[in-house]
C-alpha positions as CSV (number, residue, x, y, z in Angstrom):
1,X,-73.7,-40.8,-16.5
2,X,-75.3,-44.1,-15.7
3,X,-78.2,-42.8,-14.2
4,X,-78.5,-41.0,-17.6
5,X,-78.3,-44.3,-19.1
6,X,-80.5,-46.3,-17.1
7,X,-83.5,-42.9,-17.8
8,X,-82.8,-43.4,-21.8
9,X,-83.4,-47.4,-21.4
10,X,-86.6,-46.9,-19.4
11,X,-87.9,-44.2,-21.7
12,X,-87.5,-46.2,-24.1
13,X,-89.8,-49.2,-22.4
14,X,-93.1,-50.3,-24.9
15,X,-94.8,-49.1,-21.5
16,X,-93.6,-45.3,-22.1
17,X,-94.2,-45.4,-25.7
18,X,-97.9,-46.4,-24.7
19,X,-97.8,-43.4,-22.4
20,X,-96.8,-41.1,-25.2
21,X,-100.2,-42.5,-27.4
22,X,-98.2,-44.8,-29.6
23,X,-99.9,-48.1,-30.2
24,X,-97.9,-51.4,-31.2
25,X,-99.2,-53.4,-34.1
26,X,-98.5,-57.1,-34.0
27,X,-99.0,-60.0,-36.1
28,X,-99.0,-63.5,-34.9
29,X,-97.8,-61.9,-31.7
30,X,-94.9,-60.2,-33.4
31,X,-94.2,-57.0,-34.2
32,X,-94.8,-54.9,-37.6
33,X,-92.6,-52.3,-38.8
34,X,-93.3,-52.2,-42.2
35,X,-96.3,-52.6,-44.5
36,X,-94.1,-55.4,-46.5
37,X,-95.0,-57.5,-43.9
38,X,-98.5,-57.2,-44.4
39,X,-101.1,-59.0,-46.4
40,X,-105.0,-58.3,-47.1
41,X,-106.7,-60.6,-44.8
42,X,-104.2,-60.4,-41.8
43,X,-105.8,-60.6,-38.0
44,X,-103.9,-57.6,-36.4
45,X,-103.6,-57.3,-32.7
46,X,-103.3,-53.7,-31.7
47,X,-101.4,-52.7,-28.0
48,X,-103.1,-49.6,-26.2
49,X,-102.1,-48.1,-22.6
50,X,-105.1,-49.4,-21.7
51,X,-105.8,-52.2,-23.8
52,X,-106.1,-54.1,-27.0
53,X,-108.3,-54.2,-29.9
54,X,-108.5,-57.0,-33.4
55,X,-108.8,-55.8,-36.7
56,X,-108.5,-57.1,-40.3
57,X,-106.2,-55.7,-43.4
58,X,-108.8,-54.9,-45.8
59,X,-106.4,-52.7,-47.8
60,X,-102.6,-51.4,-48.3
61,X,-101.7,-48.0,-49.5
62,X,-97.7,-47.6,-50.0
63,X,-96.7,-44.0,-48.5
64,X,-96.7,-41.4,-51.2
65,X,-94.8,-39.4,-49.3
66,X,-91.7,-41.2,-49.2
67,X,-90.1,-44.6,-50.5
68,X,-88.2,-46.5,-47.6
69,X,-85.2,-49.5,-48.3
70,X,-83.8,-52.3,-46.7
């Protein structure tokens, strides 16, 4: 069972998620999870497997597919 625990954990790693092709979106070297936290203007650092790239928030578009709550 703990061997089980410790493979959840380190799937689980930012490392693995970068492996799967999920990127991690910071700003101001934090992470965002929600488009709340956003702004137009923003500087955006993206995390790739292999590396990172800039970008600016030109523009926000609220999910029309579903409405999410605190």
């Amino acid at each position: 069972r703990l061997e089980l625990l410790r493979q959840r954990i380190a799937d689980a790693s930012p490392e693995q998620l970068l492996k799967r092709g999920y990127s991690i979106t910071l700003k101001d070297g934090k992470p965002v999870s929600r488009l709340s936290e956003l702004s137009e203007g923003d500087r955006l650092t993206t995390r790739f497997l292999d590396g990172t790239a800039q970008s600016d928030v030109v523009g926000l578009s609220p999910s029309p597919l579903k409405k999410f709550t605190s």
